[in-house]
N, C-alpha and C positions, 0 to 999 in steps of 0.2 A: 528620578531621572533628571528633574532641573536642574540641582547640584552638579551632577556630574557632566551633565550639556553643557550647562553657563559655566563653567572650571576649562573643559577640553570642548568647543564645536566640533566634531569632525564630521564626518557621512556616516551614515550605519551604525552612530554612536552604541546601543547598548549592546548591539551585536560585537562590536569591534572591545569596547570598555570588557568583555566577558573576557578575551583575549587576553591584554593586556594586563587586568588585576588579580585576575582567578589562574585561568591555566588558557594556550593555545587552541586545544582538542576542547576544552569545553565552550569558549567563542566559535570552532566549528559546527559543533553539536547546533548551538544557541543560532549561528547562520543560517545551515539549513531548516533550521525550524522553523523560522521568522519565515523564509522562503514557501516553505510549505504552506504554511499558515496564510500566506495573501496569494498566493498560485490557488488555493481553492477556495478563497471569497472569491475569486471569477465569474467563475462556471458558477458558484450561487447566486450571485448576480443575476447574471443572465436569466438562469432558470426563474427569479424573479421576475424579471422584466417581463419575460413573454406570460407567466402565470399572470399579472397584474394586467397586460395586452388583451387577454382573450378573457377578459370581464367585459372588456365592449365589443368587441368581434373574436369570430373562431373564423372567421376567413383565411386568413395566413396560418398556415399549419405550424406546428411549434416548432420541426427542423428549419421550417423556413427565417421565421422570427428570430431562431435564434445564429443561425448564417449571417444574418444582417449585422447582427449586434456584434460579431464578433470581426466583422469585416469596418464595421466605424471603428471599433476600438483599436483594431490594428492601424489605422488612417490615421486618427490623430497621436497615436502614442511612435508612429515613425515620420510625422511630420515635423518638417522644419519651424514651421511656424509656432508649434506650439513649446517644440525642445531646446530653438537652435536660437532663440529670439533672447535678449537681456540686457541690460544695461552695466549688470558688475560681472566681470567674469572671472571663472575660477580653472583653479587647475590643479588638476588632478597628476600624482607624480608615482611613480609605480607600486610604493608604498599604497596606494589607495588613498592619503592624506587631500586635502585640501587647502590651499596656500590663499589664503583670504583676500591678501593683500595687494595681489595686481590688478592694476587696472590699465594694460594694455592687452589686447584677446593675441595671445599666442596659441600658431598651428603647427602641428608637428603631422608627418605623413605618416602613413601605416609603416614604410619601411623603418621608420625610425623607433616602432615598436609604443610610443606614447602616445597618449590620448588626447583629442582633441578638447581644451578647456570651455566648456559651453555654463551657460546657469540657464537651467534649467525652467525658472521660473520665467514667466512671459513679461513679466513688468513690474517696477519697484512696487507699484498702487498695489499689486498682487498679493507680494510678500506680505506686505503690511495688513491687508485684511485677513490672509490664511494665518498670520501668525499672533498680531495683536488681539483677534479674537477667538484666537485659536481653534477655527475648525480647522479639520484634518487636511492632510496636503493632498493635492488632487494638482492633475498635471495636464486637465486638456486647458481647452479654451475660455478663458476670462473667468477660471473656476474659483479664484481666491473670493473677486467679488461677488460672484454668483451664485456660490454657497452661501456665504455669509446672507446674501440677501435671502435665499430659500430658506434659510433657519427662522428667520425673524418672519417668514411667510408662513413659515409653520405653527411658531409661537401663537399667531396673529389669527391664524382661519383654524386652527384644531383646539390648544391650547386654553387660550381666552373665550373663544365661547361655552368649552364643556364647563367651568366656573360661571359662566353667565346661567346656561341652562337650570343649571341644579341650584339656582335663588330665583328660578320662576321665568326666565328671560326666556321662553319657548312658550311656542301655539298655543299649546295646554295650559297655563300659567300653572302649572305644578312645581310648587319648592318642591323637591321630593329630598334635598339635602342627602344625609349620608342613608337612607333610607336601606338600599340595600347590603348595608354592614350589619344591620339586623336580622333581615330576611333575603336571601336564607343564610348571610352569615360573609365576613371578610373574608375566610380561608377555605376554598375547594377541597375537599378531601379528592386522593388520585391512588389507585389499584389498591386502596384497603381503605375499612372506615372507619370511624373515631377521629382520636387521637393521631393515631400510627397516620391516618388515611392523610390528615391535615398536613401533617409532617412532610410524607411525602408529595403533597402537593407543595407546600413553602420550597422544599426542597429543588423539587422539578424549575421551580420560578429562581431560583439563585443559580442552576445550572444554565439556563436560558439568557439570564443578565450577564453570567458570565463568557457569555458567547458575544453579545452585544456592546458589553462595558470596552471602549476602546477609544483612544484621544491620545496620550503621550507620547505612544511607542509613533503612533503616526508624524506629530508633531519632531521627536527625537530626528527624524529622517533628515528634516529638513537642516540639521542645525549647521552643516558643513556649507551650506549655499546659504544660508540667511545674512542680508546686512547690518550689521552691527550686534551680532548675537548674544555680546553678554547685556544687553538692553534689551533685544526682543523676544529673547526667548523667556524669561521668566517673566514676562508678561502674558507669554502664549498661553504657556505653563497654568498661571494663574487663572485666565479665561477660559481653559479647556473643566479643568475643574468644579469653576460657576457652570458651566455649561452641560457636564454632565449631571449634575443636581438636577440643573433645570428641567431638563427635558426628560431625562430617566425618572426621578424621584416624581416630578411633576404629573409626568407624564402615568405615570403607574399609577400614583393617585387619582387622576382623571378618569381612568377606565375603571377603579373601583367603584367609584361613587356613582357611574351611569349606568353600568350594565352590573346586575347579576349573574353569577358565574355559570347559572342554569337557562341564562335564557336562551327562548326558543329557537328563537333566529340564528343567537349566534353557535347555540349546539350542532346545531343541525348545517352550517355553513362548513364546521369544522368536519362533520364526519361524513359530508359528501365531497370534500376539498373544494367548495366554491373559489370562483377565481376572484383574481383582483381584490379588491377594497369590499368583497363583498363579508366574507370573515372577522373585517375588522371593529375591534368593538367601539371605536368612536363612530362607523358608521349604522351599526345597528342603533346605539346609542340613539343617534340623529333619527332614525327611522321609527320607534320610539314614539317622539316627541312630534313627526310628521314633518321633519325636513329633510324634503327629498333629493334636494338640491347636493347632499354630503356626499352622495358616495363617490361621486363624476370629480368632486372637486379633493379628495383624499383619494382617491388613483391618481389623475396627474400628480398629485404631491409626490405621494411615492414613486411613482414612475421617474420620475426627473432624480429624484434623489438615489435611487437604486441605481439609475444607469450611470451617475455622475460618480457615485461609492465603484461601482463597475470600474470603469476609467483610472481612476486612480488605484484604484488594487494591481491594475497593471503594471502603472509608474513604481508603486513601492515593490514589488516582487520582483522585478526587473533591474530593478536598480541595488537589491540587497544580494540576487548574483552576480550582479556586475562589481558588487565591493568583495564578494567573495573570490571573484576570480583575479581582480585585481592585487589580491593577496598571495595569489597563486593555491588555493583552495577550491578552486570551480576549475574545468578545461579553461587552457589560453584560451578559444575560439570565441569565449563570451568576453573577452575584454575589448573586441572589435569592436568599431564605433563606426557611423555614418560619420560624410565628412562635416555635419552638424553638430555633434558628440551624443549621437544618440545611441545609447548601446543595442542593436539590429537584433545580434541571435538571442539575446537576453530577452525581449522581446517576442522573440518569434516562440521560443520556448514557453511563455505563461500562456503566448495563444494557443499553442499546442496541447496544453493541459487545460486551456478552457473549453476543447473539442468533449471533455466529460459532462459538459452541460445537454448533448444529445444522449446520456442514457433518461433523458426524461421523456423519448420521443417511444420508449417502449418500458417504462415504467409512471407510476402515478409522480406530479410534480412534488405533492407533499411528502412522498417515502425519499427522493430525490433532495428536496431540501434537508430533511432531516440526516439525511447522511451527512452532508455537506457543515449543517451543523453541530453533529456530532464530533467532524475532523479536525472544525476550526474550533471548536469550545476546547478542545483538548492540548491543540497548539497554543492557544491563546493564553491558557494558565500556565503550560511549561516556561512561554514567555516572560509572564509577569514572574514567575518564577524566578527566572534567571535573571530580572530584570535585579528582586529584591536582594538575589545572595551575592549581584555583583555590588550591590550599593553599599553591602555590610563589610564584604573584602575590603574596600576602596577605604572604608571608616578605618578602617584596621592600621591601615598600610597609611594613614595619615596619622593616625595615633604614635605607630610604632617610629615614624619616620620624622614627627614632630613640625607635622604641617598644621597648625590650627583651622580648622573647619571655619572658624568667625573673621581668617582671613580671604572666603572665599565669595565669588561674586555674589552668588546667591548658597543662601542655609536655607537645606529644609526644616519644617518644621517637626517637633517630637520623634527622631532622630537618634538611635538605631530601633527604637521599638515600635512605630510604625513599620521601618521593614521589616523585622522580625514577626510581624501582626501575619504581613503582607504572605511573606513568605511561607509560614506554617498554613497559612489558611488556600492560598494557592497551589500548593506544594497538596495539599488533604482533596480539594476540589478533583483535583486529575485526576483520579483515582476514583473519586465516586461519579463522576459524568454518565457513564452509563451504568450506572446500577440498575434500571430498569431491566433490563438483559437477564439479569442474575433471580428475579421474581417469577414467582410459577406463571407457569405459559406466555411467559412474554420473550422468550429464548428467541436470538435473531442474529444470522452470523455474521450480514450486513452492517449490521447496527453496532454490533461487539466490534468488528472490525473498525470499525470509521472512526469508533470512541476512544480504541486503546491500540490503536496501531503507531500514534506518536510517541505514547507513553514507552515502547521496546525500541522503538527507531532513536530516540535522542540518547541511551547510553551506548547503543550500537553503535552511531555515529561518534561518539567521544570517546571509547574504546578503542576502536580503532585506526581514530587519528593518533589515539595517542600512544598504539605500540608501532604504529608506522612512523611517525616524527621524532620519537622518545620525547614528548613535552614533557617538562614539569610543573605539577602544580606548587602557584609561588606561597609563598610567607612573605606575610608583611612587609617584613626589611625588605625585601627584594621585587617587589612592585617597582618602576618606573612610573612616577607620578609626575616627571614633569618634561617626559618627550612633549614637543609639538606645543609646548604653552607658550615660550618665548616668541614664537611667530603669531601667535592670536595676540597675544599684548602687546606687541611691535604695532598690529594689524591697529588694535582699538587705539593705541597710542595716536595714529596716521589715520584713525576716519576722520574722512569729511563728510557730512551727508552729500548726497545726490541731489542739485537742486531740482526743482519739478520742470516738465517740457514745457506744460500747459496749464491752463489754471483750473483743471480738473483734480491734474494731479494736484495741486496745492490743495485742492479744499480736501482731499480726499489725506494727504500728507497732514493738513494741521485736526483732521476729525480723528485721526487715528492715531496722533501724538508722534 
């Protein structure tokens, strides 16, 4: 996706790029999927939030808790303050495109049928920490720096102690090192034992990662609103990367080395569905070793981070019908904007699918989650999916068109056969997500449903755009590789950076390069 962000910025890039290099109906398909795919990170969210809530109180019932959460979300995601606010503004022209290059804020009324050009980001500082160190794009209030700082809060109180712990640096002075990769072993066998058992547990832990594994596609969103995007987005790019190592790789490692996969605490957390931070294996970990200070302080963590992922699920599902309908692929009704350029019904819509977060108020939160993960791990690989066979078109359609790739902002790296990695193994995963289902007595129609209900909806969907529109799917020569480039190189020709208001923004402008 860097390649082809840093070559074309627009909005909705990989959903739009799917249009564009492959086929129309198959960029629909790949829209509403994307659509679906963050419309039910929401409602998981939430059911998050109040599951992690009522680890330190059951006072507020969980319809109540989750009322609340869905009434801030709709506050700051139709406020001015946080949509309507910016310093570069953009404009959006019925095509759906993004015209980089103005910098006077033109307003057009509703009768005149165009959209109001807003940017969406609250401040330059913003941009630059959501995309230099590329966490994901999040659209409330002071979210660029406020994640960034929450990450490095994470690293700091979860991270680096669980490597402290296991060289002695706990009550007990116990090195216990890799101790439990011994006894009883690195790999949890899961619904059979041996071999087969291990399998399917490693297994279980790659469909799970692949539900979690997410950074680009988020990052991609932002590329039509970023300033100066053939400079910051493959930097973003870059850091999203480091950053998934760290914390995922890291992060996995740390829960091996402290808890064994049998221990009692954390068994027994998992199969009465303890709430909150109480499941968690850094806080058993911690319990362990007699610090009991962990568990208080890994709930807020996740608390703050669940509702802030919350938040921003919004802005991106919201905004990926608002490019859909701007193409005229969604009802007109969602290309309406507040007179701030907030897109209202687009909005009102992901809240309204996040009302699924009260079937948790008469079902358990973990059968609830697991649905919810189920639909998004399924979405999530069709994405990467279409993400990889749009990148191989695009290779094609430069080859055959005698674009050199080494004249492009940014080359990826090991290039076609990373995507082709990407894609067979993505493309394989969809498909076994819920194999569980399929094993004696684990039969669930819930579960069946939630896993493979994308898997029929996305050729249904690109079928029948495509005997409705008669698209065709293109060939090489006949890609348009260079709509909308000469206005981004006009654009980067004519930046000037933004000088800073204050000398906040300066320190924060020369740390972030």
């Amino acid at each position: 996706m860097a390649e082809l962000v840093t070559y074309l910025p627009i909005s909705s890039p990989f959903i739009r790029f799917a249009g564009r290099y492959v086929d129309e109906a198959f960029g629909v398909a790949a829209g509403y999927n994307f659509f679906v795919f963050e419309a039910a990170l929401v409602p998981f969210e939430i059911v998050a939030c109040n599951v992690i809530i009522h680890y330190w109180s059951d006072v507020i019932p969980a319809g109540g808790v989750i009322a609340i959460i869905i009434c801030l979300y709709g506050y700051v995601n139709a406020s001015l303050r946080y949509f309507g606010e910016g310093r570069k503004p953009v404009k959006w022209n019925r095509g759906g495109d993004i015209n980089l290059g103005l910098r006077l804020v033109e307003r057009k009324t509703e009768q005149d049928n165009l959209l109001t050009p807003v940017n969406v980001w609250q401040s330059h500082q913003h941009l630059r920490s959501e995309m230099v160190w590329g966490v994901r794009v999040l659209a409330g209030p002071g979210q660029g720096g406020a994640d960034h700082r929450l990450d490095r809060v994470h690293v700091r109180f979860i991270l680096y102690p669980i490597f402290i712990t296991m060289l002695g640096g706990n009550p007990q002075h116990d090195r216990f090192g890799f101790r439990y990769w011994r006894d009883p072993g690195s790999f949890a066998p899961l619904y059979k034992t041996g071999a087969t058992g291990r399998f399917l547990g490693f297994l279980q832990c790659l469909i799970l990662a692949s539900f979690t594994i997410a950074g680009p596609d988020y990052v991609s969103m932002a590329a039509g609103e970023a300033e100066n995007p053939r400079v910051v987005m493959p930097r973003a790019y870059n850091k999203v990367f480091g950053r998934l190592m760290a914390f995922f790789v890291l992060g996995s490692l740390a829960v091996g080395i402290n808890v064994p996969y049998n221990d009692k605490e954390l068994t027994e957390a998992y199969s009465t569905g303890a709430p909150g931070a109480a499941a968690s294996p850094y806080v058993v970990a911690m319990n362990r070793l007699g610090i009991t200070v962990m568990p208080d302080i890994v709930n807020a963590l996740v608390l703050s981070a669940s509702f802030s992922a919350g938040n921003s699920y919004v802005y991106c599902a919201s905004r990926s019908l608002f490019g859909l309908a701007l193409e005229g692929k969604a009802p007109k009704i969602f290309t309406r904007c507040t007179r701030n350029g907030v897109p209202i019904y687009c909005v009102a819509l992901v809240l309204l699918i996040s009302l699924l977060s009260f079937l948790q108020v008469s079902n358990s939160s973990a059968v609830v989650l697991s649905w919810f993960v189920n639909l998004v791990t399924a979405s999530q690989l069709i994405n990467f999916t279409v993400m990889s066979y749009t990148f191989i078109c695009f290779k094609n359609a430069c080859e055959a068109q005698g674009l050199s790739r080494d004249s492009l902002p940014y080359k990826g790296f090991g290039q076609p056969y990373i995507a082709w990695y990407a894609l067979v193994l993505t493309f394989t995963m969809t498909f076994v997500g819920g194999y569980p289902v399929f094993l004696s007595g684990q039969w669930s129609i819930p579960t069946f449903l939630f896993s493979y209900t994308m898997i029929a909806v996305f050729p249904i969907l690109f079928v029948g755009w495509k005997l409705l529109k008669r698209t065709k799917w293109l060939k090489p020569s006949e890609v348009d590789l260079y709509k909308d480039v000469e206005e981004i190189e006009e654009y980067q020709r004519s930046y000037v950076p933004t000088p800073p208001r204050n000398k906040l923004q300066y320190v924060l402008d020369k740390v972030f390069n």
